[in-house]
C-alpha distance (Angstrom), angle and dihedral (degrees) to the residues before:
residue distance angle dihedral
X1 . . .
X2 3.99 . .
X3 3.48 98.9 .
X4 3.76 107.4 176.7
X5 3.78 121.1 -141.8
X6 3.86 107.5 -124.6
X7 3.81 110.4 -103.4
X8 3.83 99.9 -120.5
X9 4.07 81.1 56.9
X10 3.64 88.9 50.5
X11 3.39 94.5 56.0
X12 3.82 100.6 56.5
X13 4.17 88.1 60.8
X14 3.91 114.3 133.0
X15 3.24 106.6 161.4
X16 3.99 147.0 24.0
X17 3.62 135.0 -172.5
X18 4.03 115.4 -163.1
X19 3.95 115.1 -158.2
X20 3.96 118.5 -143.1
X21 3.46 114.7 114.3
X22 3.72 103.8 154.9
X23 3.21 148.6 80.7
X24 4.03 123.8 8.7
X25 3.45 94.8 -110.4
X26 3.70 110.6 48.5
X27 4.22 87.4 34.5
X28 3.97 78.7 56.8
X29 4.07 98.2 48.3
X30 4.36 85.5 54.5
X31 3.62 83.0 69.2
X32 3.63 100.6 71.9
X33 4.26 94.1 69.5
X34 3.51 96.9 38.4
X35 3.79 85.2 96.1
X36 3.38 96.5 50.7
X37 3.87 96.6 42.2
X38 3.86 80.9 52.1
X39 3.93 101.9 57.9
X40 3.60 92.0 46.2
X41 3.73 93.8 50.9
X42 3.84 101.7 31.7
X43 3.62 100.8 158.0
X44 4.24 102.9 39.6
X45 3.34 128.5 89.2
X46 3.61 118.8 -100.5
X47 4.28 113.0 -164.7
X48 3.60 118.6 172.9
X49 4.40 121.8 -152.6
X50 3.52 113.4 -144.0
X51 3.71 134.8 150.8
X52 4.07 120.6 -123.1
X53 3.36 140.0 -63.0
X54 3.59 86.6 27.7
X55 3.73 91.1 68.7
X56 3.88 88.9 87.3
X57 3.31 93.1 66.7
X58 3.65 93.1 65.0
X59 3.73 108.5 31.3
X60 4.01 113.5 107.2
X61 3.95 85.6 33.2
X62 3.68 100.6 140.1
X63 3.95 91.6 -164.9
X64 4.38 84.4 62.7
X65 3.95 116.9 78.4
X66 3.37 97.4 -178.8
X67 4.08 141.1 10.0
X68 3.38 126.6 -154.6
X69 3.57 123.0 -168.7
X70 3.72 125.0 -144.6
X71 3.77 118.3 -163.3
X72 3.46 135.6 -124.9
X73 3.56 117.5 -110.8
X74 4.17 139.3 164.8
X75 3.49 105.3 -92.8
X76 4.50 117.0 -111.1
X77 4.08 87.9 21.6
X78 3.72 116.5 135.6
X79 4.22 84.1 -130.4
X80 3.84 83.0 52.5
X81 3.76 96.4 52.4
X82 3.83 90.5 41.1
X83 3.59 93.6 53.7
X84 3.42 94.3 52.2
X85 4.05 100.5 43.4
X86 3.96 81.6 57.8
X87 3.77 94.9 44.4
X88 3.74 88.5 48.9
X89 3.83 91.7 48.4
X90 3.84 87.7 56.6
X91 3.57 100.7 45.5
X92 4.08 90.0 48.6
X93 4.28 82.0 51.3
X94 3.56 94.6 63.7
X95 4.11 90.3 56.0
X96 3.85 93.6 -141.6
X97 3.66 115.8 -161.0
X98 3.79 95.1 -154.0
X99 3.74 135.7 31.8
X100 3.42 118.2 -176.0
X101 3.96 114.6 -165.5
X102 4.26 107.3 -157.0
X103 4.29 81.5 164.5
X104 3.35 95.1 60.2
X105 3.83 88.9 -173.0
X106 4.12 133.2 139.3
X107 3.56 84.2 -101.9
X108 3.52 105.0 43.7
X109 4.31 85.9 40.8
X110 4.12 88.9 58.3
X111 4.25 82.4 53.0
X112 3.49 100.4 54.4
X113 3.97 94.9 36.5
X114 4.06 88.5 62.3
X115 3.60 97.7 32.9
X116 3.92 88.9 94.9
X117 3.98 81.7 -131.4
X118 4.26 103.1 164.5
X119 4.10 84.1 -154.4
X120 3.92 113.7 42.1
X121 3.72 110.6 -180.0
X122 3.73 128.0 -172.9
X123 3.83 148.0 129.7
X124 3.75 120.8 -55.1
X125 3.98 115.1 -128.1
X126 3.69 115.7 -154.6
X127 3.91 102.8 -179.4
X128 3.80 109.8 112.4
X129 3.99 119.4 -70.1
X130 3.69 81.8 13.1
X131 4.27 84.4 130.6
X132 4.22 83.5 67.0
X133 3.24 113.0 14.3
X134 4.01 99.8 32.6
X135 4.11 85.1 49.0
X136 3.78 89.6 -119.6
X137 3.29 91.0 153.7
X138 4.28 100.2 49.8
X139 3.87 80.2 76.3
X140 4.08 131.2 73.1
X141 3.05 102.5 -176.5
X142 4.41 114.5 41.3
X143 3.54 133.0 172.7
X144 4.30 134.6 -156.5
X145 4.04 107.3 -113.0
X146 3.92 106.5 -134.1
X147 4.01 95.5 -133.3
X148 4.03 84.8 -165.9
X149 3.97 105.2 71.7
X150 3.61 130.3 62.7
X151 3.80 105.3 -75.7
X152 4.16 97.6 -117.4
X153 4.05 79.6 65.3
X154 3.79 98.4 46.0
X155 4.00 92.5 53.2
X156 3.88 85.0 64.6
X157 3.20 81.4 73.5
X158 3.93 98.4 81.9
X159 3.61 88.0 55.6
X160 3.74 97.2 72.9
X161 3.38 102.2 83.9
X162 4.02 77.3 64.4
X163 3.15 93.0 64.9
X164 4.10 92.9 -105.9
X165 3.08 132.3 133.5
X166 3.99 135.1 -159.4
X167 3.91 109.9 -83.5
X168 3.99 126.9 -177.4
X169 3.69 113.4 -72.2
X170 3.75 158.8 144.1
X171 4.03 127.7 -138.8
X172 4.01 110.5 -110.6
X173 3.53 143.9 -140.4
X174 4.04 125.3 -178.6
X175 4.21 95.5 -128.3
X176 3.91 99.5 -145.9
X177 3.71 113.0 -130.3
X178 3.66 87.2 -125.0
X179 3.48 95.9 63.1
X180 3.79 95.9 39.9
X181 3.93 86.7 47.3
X182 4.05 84.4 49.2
X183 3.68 99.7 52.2
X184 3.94 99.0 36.8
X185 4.15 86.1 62.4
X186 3.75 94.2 45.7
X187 3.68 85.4 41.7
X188 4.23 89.5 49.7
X189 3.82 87.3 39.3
X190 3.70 91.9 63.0
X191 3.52 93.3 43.9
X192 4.30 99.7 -117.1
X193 3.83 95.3 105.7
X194 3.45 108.2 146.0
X195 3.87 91.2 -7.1
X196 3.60 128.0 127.2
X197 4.15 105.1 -72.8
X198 3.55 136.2 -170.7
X199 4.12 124.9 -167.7
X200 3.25 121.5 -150.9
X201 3.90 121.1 -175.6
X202 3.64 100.2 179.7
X203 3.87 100.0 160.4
X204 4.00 119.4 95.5
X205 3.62 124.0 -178.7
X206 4.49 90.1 -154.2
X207 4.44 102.8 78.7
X208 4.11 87.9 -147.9
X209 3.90 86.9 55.5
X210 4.16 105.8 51.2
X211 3.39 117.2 97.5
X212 3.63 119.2 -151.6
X213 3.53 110.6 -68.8
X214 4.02 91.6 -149.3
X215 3.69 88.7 47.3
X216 4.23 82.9 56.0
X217 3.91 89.7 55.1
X218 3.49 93.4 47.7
X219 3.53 87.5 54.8
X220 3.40 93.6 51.2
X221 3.88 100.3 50.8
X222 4.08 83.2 61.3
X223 3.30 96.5 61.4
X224 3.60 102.0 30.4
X225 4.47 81.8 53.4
X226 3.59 99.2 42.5
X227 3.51 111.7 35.7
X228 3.97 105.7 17.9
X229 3.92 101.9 -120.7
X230 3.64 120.0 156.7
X231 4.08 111.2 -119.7
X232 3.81 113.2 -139.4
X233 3.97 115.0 177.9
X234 3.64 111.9 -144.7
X235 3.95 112.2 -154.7
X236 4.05 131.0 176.3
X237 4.30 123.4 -149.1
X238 3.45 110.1 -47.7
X239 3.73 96.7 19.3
X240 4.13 104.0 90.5
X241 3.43 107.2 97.7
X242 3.74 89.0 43.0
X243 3.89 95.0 60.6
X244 3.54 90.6 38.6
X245 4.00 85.5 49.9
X246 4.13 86.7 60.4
X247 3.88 91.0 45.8
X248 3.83 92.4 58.4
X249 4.26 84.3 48.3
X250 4.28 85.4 57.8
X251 3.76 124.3 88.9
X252 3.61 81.4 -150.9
X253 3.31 121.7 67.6
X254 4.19 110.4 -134.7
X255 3.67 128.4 -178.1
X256 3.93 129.6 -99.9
X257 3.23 124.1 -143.0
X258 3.86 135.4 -112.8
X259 3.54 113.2 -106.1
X260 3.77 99.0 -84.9
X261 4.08 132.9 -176.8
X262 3.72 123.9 -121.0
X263 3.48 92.4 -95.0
X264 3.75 92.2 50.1
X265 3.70 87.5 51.0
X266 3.69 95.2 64.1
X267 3.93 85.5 41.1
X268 4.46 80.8 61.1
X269 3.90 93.2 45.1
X270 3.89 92.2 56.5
X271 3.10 91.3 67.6
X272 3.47 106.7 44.4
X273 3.85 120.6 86.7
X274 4.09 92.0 -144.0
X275 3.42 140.9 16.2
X276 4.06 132.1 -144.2
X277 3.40 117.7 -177.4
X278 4.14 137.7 130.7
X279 4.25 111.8 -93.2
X280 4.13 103.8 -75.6
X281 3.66 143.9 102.6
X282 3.94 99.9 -67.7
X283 4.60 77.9 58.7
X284 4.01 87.9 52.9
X285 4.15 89.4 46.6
X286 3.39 88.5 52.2
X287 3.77 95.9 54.2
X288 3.80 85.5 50.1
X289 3.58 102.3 55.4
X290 3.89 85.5 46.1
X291 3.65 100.5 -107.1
X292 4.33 115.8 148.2
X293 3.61 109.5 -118.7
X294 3.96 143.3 -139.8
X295 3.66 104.4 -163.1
X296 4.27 115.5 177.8
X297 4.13 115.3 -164.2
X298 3.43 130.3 -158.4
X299 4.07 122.7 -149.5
X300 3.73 118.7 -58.3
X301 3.71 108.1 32.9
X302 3.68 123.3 88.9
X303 4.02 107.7 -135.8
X304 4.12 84.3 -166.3
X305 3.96 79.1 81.6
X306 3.82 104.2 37.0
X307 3.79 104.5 40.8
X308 3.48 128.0 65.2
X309 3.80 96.8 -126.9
X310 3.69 95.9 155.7
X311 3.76 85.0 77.7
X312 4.00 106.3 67.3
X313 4.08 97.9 -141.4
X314 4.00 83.2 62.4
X315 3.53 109.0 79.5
X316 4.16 143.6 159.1
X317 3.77 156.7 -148.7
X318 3.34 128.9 -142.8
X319 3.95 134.7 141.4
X320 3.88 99.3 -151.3
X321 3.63 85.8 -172.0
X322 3.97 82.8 81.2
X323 4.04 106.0 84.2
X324 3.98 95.4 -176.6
X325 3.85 146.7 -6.4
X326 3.45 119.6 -60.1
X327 4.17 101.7 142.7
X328 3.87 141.1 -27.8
X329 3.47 101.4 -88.2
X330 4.12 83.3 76.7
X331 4.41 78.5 -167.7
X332 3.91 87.7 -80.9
X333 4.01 99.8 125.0
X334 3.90 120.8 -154.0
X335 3.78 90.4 -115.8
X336 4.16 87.6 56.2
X337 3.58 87.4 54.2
X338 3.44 97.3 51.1
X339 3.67 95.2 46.6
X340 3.91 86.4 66.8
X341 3.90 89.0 51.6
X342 3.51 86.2 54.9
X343 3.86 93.9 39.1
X344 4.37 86.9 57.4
X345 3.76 90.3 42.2
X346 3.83 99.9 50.3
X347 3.91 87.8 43.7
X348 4.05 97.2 56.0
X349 4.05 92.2 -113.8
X350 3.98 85.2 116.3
């Protein structure tokens, strides 16, 4: 692995195509090298495919010339196959230089093989018949993923052969003034403008990843009692009656949120002084916007890889003595995760 392109190469690059276009979360984490990727290649053009809604995350991004947006369609339909002959056609019209596949999916694979890219760059699988079946062999240039940092540091990794390396950084998002204009009245309306705040995003569409939702409440009550923030529970579609189930478990009663778009979520986090929340993309927005995080795992996912731990007022729980699911409490008690609060506050990182 980490073959280099030769620099005289390198300097005839016009244009690259990144591939992410799903979900939130990981189109979020591509954010954080965009910089980099930009300040090596100042002058190219740099497009991005992704598939909507998660175009908002991106839009405003001055390190993206271009995005194209792929649509979602029902896999083995003749519209699916039709849409993607004629989004292959365009992609091989703009004569891109570079593709660099962070999705690393069958679909994404089939993209970059036909995208007449000269340098195809993407993760290298090493489970068995990964050379066939894993498409090892779609890409000529392929890179190790480190499984053991936070994942916006790992994608670096497909840069190498580049010639870049990982730099310090955050992930991004362009806050619209409409949504910060939104949430600072609602905010002012309830009376917590520029008052002590604490987001909690307790809802989680994966079973194995939702914490207890009265083991959230209790968790709110403690800091609401000991050090006077104001609670607000953050929920996306689907989730209302679910946050609105934890406020009913609270002795204290906190405030839910308006119904609020992703970019109006980040506009919330920025101006709370912590997160809580389950491991997910509303977790990874809240590391963007700059907000310290409390992030509680269940069995089976590695937060190494989806929390930013390399930044101190990030932080987790997670008993790894707990090999698989067996209820929401996940062994993490309300008093452990309020112990970390404390932990962040005590140490300046709130």
């Amino acid at each position: 692995m980490s073959k280099l392109i030769t620099q005289d190469k390198l300097l005839k690059i016009n244009k690259i195509l990144i591939i992410q276009y799903k979900p939130f979360g990981d189109v979020l984490l591509n954010t954080g090298y965009l910089p980099a990727l930009r300040a090596a290649f100042p002058e190219a053009t740099i497009d991005y495919l992704v598939q909507k809604p998660y175009t908002t995350i991106l839009e405003n991004n001055a390190c993206i010339d271009n995005i194209i947006v792929m649509n979602k369609l029902k896999t083995g339909t003749l519209a699916y196959a039709a849409d993607r002959l004629h989004l292959i056609s365009r992609i091989r019209r703009e004569n891109y230089d570079v593709v660099i596949d962070q999705a690393r999916g069958p679909g994404a694979a089939e993209i970059t093989l036909f995208s007449g890219a000269q340098y195809r760059i993407g993760w290298h699988k090493t489970k068995k018949w990964s050379w066939f079946k894993g498409h090892n062999w779609v890409y000529n240039y392929r890179e190790l993923k480190n499984h053991n940092i936070y994942s916006a540091r790992a994608k670096f990794g497909l840069l190498r052969p580049l010639g870049i390396q990982e730099i310090p950084h955050n992930t991004y998002i362009h806050v619209l003034s409409e949504s910060e204009n939104k949430v600072r009245n609602w905010l002012k309306q309830m009376g917590i403008l520029n008052k002590s705040i604490a987001v909690f995003s307790p809802v989680t569409p994966i079973r194995k990843r939702q914490w207890d939702f009265r083991r959230f409440a209790e968790v709110a009550d403690m800091v609401t009692e000991k050090y006077g923030f104001n609670v607000v529970l953050l929920w996306g579609p689907g989730e209302k009656k679910k946050v609105e189930h934890m406020a009913s478990l609270m002795k204290n009663m906190p405030l839910v949120a308006p119904p609020t778009t992703f970019n109006e979520a980040a506009a919330m986090l920025k101006h709370a002084r912590i997160y809580f929340g389950n491991n997910g993309g509303i977790h990874h927005l809240a590391v963007a916007v700059g907000t310290p995080t409390v992030t509680v795992f269940g069995p089976g996912t590695s937060p190494l890889k989806w929390v930013a731990w390399h930044m101190p007022q990030h932080t987790y729980l997670i008993n790894s003595d707990l090999d698989e699911y067996t209820d929401g409490g996940f062994g993490v008690t309300p008093e452990m995760v309020f112990r970390e609060f404390e932990r962040l506050m005590e140490s300046g990182h709130i």
